[in-house]
Short mmCIF file of the C-alpha atoms (twelve columns), coordinates in Angstrom:
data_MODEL
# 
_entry.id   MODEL 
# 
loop_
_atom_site.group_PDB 
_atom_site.id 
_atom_site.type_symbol 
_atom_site.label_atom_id 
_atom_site.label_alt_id 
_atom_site.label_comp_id 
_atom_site.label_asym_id 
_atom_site.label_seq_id 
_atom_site.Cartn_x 
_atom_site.Cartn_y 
_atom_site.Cartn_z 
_atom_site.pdbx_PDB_model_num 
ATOM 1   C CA . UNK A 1   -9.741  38.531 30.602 1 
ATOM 2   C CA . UNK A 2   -7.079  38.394 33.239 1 
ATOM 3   C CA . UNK A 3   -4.631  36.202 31.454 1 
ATOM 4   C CA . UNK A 4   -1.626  37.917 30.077 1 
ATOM 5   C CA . UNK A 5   -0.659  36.684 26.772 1 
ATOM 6   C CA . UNK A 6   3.388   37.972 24.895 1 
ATOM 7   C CA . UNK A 7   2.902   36.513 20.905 1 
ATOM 8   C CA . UNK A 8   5.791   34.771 19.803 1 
ATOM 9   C CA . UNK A 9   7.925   36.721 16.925 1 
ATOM 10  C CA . UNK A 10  11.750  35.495 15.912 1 
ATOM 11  C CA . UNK A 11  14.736  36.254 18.113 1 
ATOM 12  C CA . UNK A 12  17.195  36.368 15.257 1 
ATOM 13  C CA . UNK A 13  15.166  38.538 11.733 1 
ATOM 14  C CA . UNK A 14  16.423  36.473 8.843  1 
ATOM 15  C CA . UNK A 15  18.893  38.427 6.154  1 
ATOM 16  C CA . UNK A 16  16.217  39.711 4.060  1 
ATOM 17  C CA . UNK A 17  17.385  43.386 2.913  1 
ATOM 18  C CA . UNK A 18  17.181  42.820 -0.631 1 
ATOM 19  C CA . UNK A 19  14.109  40.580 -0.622 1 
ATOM 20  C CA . UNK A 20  10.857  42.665 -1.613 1 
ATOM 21  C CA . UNK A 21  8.151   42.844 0.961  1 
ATOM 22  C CA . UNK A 22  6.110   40.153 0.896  1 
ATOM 23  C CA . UNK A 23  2.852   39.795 -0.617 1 
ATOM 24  C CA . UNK A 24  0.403   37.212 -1.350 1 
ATOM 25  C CA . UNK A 25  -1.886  35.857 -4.108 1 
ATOM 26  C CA . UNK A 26  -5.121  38.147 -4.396 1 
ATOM 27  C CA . UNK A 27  -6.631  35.300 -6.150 1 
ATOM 28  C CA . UNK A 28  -7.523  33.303 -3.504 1 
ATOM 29  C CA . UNK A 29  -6.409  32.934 0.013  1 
ATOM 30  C CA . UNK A 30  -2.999  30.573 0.909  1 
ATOM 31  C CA . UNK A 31  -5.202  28.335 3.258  1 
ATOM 32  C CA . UNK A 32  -7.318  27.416 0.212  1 
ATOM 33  C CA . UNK A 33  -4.541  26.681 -2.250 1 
ATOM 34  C CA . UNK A 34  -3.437  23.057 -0.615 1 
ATOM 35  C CA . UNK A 35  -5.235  20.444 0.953  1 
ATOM 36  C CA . UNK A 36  -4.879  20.409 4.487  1 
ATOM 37  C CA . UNK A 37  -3.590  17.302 5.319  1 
ATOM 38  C CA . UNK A 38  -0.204  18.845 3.257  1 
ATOM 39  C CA . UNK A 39  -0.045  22.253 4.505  1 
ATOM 40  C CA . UNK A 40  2.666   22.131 7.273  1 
ATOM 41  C CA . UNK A 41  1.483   23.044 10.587 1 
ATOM 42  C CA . UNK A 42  3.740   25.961 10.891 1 
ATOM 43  C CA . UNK A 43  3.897   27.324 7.466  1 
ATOM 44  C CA . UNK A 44  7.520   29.387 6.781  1 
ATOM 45  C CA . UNK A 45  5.406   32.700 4.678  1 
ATOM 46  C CA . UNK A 46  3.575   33.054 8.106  1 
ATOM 47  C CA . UNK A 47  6.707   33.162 10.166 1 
ATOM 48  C CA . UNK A 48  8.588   35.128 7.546  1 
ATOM 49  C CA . UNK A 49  6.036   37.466 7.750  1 
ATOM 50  C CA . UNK A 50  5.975   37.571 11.317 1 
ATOM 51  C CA . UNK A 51  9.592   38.106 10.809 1 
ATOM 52  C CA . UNK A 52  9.484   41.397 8.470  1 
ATOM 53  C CA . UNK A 53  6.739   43.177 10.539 1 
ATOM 54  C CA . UNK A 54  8.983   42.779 13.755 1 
ATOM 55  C CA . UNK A 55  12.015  44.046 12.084 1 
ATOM 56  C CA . UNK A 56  9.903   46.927 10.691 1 
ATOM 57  C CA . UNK A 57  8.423   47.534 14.398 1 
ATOM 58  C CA . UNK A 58  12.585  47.282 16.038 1 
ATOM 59  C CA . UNK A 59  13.604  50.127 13.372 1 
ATOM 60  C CA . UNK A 60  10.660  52.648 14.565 1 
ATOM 61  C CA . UNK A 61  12.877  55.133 16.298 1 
ATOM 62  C CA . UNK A 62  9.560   57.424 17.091 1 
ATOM 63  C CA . UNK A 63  5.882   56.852 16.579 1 
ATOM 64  C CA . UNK A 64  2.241   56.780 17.656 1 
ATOM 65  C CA . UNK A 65  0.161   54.197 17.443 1 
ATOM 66  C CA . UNK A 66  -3.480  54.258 18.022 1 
ATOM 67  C CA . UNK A 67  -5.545  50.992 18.956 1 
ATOM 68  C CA . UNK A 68  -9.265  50.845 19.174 1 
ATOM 69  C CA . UNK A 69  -10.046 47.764 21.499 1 
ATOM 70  C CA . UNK A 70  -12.658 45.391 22.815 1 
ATOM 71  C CA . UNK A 71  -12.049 42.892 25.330 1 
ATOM 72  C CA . UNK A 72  -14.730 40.439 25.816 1 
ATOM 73  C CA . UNK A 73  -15.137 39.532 29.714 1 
ATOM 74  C CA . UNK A 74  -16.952 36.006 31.015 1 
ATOM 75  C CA . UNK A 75  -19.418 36.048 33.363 1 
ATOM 76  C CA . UNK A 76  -20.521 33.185 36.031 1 
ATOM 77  C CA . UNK A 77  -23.158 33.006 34.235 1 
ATOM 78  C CA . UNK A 78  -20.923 32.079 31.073 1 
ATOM 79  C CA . UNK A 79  -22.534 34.990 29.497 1 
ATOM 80  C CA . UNK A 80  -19.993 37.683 27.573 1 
ATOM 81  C CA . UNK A 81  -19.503 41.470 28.054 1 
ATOM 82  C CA . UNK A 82  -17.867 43.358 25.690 1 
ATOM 83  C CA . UNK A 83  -15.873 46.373 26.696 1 
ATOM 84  C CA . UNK A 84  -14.297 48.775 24.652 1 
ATOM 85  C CA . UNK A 85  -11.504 51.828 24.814 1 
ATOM 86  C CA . UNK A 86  -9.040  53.146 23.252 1 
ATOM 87  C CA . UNK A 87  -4.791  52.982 24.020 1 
ATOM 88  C CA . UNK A 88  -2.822  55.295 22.623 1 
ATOM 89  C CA . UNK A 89  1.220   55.069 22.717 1 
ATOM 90  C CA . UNK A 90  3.893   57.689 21.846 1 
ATOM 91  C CA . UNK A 91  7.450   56.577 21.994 1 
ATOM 92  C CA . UNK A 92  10.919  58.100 21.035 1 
ATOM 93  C CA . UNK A 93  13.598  55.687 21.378 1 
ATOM 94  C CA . UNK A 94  16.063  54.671 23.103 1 
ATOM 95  C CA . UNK A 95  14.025  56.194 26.486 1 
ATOM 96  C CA . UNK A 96  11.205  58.113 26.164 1 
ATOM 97  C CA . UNK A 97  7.184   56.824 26.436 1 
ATOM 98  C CA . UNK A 98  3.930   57.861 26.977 1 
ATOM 99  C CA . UNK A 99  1.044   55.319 27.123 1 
ATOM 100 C CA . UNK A 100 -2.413  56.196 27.879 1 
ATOM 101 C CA . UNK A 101 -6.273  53.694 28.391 1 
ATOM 102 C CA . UNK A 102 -9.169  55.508 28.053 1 
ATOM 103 C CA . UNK A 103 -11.841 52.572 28.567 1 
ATOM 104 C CA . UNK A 104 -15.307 51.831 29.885 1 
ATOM 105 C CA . UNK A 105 -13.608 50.846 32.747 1 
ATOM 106 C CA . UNK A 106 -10.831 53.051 33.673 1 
ATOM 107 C CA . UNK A 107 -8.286  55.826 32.517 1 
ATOM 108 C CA . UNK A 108 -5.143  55.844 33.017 1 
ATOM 109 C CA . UNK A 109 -1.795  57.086 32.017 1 
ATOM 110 C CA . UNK A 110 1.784   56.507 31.835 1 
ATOM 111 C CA . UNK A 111 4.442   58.650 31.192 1 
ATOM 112 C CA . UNK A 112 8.584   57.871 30.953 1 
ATOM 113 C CA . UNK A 113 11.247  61.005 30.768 1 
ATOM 114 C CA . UNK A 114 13.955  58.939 30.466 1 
ATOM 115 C CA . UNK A 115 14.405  59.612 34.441 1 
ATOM 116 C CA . UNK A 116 11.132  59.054 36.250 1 
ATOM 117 C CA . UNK A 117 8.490   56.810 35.414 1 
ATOM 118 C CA . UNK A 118 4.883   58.154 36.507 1 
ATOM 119 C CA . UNK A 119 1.324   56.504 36.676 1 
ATOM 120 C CA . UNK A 120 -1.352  58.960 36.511 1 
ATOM 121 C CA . UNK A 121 -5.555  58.253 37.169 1 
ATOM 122 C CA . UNK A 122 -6.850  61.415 35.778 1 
ATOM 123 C CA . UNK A 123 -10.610 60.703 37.092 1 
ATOM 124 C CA . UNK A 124 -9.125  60.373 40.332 1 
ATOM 125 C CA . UNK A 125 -6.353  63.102 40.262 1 
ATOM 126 C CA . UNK A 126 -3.559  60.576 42.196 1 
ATOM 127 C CA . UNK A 127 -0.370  60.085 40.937 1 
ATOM 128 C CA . UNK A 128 2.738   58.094 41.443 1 
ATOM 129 C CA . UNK A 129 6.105   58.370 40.326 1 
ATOM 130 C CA . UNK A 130 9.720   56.548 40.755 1 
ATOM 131 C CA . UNK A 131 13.090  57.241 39.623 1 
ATOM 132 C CA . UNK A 132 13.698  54.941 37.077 1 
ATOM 133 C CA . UNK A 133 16.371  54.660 34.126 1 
ATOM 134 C CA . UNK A 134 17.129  52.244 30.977 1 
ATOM 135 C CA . UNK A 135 15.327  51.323 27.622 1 
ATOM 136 C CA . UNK A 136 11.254  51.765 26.749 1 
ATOM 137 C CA . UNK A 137 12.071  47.936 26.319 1 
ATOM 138 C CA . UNK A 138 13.199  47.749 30.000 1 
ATOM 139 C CA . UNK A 139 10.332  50.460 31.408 1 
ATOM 140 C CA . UNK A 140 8.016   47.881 30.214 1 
ATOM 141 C CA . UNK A 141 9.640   44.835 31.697 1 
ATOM 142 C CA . UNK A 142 10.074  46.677 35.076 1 
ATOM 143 C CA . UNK A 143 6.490   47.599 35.539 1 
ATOM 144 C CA . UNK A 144 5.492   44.412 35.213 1 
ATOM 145 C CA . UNK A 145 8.214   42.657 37.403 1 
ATOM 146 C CA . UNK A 146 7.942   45.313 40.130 1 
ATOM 147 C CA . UNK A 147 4.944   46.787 40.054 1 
ATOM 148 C CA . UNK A 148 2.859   44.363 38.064 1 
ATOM 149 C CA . UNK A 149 1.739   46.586 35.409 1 
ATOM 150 C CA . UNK A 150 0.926   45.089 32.672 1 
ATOM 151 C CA . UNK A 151 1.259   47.463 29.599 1 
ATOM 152 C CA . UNK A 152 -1.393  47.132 27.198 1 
ATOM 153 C CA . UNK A 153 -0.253  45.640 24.181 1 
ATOM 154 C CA . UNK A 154 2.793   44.954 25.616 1 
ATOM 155 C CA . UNK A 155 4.066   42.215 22.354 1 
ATOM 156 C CA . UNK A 156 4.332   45.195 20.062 1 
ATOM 157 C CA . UNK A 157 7.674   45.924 22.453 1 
ATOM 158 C CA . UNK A 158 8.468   41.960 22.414 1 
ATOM 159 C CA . UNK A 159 8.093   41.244 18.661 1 
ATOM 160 C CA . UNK A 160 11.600  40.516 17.707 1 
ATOM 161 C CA . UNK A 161 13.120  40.485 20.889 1 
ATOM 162 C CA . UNK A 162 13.446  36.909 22.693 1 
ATOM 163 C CA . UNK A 163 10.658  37.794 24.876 1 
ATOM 164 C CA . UNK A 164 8.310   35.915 22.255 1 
ATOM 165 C CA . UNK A 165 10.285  33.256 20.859 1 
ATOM 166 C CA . UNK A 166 8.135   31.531 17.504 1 
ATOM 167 C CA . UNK A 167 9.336   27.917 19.022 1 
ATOM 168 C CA . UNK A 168 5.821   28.637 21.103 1 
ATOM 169 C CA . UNK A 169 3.845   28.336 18.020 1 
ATOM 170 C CA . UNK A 170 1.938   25.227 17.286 1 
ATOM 171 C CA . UNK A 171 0.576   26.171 14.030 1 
ATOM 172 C CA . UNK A 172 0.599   29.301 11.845 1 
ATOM 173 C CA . UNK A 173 -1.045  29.879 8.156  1 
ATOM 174 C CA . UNK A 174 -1.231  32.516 6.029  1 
ATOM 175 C CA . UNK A 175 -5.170  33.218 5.197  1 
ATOM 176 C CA . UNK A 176 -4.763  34.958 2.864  1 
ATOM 177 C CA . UNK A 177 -5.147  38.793 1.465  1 
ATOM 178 C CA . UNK A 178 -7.634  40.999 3.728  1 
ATOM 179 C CA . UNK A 179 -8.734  44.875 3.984  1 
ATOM 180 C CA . UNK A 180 -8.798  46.636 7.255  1 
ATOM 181 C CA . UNK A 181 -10.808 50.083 6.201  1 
ATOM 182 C CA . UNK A 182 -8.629  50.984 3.198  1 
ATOM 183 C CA . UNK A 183 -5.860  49.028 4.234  1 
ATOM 184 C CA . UNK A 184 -4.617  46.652 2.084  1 
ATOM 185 C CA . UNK A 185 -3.129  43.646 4.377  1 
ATOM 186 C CA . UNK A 186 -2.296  40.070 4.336  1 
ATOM 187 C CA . UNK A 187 -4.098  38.078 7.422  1 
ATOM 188 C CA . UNK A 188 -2.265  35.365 9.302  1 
ATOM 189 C CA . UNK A 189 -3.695  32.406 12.049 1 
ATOM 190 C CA . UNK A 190 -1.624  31.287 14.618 1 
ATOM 191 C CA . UNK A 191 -1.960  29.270 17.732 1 
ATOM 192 C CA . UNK A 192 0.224   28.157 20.704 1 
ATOM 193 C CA . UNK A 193 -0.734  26.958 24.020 1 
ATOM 194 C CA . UNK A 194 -3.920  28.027 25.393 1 
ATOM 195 C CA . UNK A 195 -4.370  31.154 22.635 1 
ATOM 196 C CA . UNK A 196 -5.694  31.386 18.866 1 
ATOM 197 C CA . UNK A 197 -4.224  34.616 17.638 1 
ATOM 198 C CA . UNK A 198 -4.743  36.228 14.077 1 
ATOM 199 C CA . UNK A 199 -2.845  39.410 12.775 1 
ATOM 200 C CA . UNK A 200 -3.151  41.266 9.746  1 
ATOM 201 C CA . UNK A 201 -0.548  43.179 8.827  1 
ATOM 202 C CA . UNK A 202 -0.045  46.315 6.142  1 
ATOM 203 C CA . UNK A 203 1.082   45.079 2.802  1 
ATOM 204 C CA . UNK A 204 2.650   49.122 2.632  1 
ATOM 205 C CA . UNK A 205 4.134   49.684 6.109  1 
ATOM 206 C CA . UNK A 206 4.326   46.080 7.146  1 
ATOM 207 C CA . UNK A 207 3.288   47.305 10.171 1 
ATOM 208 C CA . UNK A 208 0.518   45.783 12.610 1 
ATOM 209 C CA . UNK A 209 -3.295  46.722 11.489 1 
ATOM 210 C CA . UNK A 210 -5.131  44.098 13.625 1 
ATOM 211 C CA . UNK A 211 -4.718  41.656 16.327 1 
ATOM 212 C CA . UNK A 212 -6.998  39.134 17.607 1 
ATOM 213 C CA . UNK A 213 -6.575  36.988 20.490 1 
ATOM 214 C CA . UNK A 214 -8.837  34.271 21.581 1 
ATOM 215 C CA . UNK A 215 -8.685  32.620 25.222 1 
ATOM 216 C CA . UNK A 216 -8.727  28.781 24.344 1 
ATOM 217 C CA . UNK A 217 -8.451  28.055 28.062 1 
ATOM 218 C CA . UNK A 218 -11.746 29.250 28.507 1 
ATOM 219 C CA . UNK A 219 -15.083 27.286 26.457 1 
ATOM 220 C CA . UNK A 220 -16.077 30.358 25.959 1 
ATOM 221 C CA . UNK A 221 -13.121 31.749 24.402 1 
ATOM 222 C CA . UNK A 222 -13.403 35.527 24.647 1 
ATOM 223 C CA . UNK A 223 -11.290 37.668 22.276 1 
ATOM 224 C CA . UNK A 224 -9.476  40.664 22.921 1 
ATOM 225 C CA . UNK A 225 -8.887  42.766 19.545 1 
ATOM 226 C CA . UNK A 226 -7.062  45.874 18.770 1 
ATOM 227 C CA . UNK A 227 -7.068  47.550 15.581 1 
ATOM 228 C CA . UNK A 228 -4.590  49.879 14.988 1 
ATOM 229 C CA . UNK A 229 -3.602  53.361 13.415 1 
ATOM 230 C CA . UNK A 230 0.347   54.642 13.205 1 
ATOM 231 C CA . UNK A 231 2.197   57.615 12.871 1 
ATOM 232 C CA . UNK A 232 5.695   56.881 11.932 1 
ATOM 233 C CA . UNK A 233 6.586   59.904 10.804 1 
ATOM 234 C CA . UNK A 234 5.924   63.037 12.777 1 
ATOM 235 C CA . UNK A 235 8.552   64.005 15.336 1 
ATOM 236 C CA . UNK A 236 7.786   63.817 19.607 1 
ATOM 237 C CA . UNK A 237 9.003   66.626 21.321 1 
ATOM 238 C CA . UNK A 238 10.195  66.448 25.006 1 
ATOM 239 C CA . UNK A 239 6.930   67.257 26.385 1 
ATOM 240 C CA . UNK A 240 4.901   64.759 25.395 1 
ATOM 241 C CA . UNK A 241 6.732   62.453 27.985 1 
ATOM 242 C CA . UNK A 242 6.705   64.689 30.663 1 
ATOM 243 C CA . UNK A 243 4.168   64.483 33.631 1 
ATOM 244 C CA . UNK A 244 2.901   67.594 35.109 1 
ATOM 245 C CA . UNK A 245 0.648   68.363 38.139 1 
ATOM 246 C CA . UNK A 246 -2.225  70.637 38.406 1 
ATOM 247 C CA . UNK A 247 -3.267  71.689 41.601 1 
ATOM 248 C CA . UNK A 248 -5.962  68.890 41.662 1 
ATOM 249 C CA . UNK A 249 -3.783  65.964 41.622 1 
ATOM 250 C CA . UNK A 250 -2.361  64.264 44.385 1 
ATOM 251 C CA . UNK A 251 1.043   62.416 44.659 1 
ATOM 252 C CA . UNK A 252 0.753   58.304 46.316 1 
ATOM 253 C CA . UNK A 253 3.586   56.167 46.432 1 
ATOM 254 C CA . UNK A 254 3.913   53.294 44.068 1 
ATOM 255 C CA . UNK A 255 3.131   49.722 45.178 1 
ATOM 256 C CA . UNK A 256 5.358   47.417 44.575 1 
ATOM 257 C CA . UNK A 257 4.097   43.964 43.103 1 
ATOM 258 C CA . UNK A 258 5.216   41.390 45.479 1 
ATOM 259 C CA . UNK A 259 3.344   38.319 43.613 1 
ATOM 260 C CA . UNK A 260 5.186   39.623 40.736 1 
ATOM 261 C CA . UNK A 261 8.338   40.303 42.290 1 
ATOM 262 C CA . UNK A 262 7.997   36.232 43.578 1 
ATOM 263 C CA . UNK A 263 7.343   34.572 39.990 1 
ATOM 264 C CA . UNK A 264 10.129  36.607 38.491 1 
ATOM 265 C CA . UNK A 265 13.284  33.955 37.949 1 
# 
């Protein structure tokens, strides 16, 4: 799929310190305990819970996350291909990132020091870097404005920020409760313009365990999903954000995105 889709979460998290974390009925899924001509469109438990898992994701001061993901690709034919891969993120805020894709179709890596930001194709050996400054928020924003890099799973930087505002969402419901491998999670359907989404997020952590998007723009609607594994506890050291050269790669200058650089307000 070549559209690029940012999920809506709140700009403002609601006062909730002292509230427990939320949790549904086992007995039998939200969607199923109204009729649906009285269920609002946007249901508040979905957004709230939308809510929480953003906050949780904004207070992550060093992680790694894990996503195994398919992306389903159209053909003229209006047959689908499914591809799969793996991304793999390690960040220490305020300023220091290392993302990497390892899929069917291509490797490649990205690494932030706080000072330089490089892009690295290990099956090619080439390499790029630029000085570069500011937030792991603001990395991400400026390879996509000026280089038009688009970081994989880009929202779980944007939940909670006013990059994904929930005023885009149409409808959201709460499904109801859901396992992802031993994962106990509650599973929520949303959908804005152009894109059905579902999440399901850890009743423990209240962190992301699955995302799936479907492409409504397309009939066929191909789905990209990612599901996810996190490390929120073990400590980065310095090195895991630093880029360095073997004798087999090869420095190139970095491109800048002038299509992107034009669409940018």
């Amino acid at each position: 799929m070549k559209r690029k889709w940012h999920l809506p979460c709140l700009a403002v998290w609601v006062a909730c310190a002292a509230a427990p974390a939320w949790a549904l009925d086992d007995t039998k899924p939200a969607a199923a305990q109204a009729p649906a001509d009285e269920a609002p469109a946007v249901e508040p438990s979905a957004i709230h819970a939308i809510d929480l898992m953003a906050q949780k994701l904004r207070s992550l001061k060093s992680f790694t996350v894990v996503a195994n993901i398919t992306n389903e690709d159209v053909l003229q034919s209006g047959q689908k291909v499914t591809y799969g891969g793996t991304v793999t993120y390690k960040v220490r805020t305020p300023d220091r990132f290392f993302a990497s894709v390892d899929s069917d179709r291509k490797q490649r890596s990205f690494y932030y020091d706080g000072s330089k930001f490089t892009i690295y194709a290990p099956r090619m050996h080439y390499y790029a870097q630029e000085p570069m400054t500011g937030s792991v928020a603001q990395l991400v924003d400026t390879a996509q404005q000026k280089y038009g890099i688009d970081m994989p799973l880009a929202d779980l930087f944007y939940w909670g920020t006013d990059k994904a505002p929930t005023s885009a969402i149409q409808s959201a419901t709460v499904i109801g409760p859901a396992r992802i491998g031993k994962t106990e999670c509650d599973h929520l359907l949303m959908r804005q313009s152009g894109v059905d989404w579902q999440l399901w997020i850890s009743r423990q952590t209240l962190l992301p365990a699955k995302l799936v998007i479907a492409n409504l723009d397309d009939p066929t609607q191909p789905e990209y999903s990612a599901t996810f594994q996190w490390d929120a506890d073990s400590q980065l050291a310095d090195s895991a954000f630093t880029f360095n050269p073997t004798p087999e790669d090869h420095p190139i200058k970095i491109a800048e995105d002038t299509q992107a650089k034009e669409a940018s307000p």
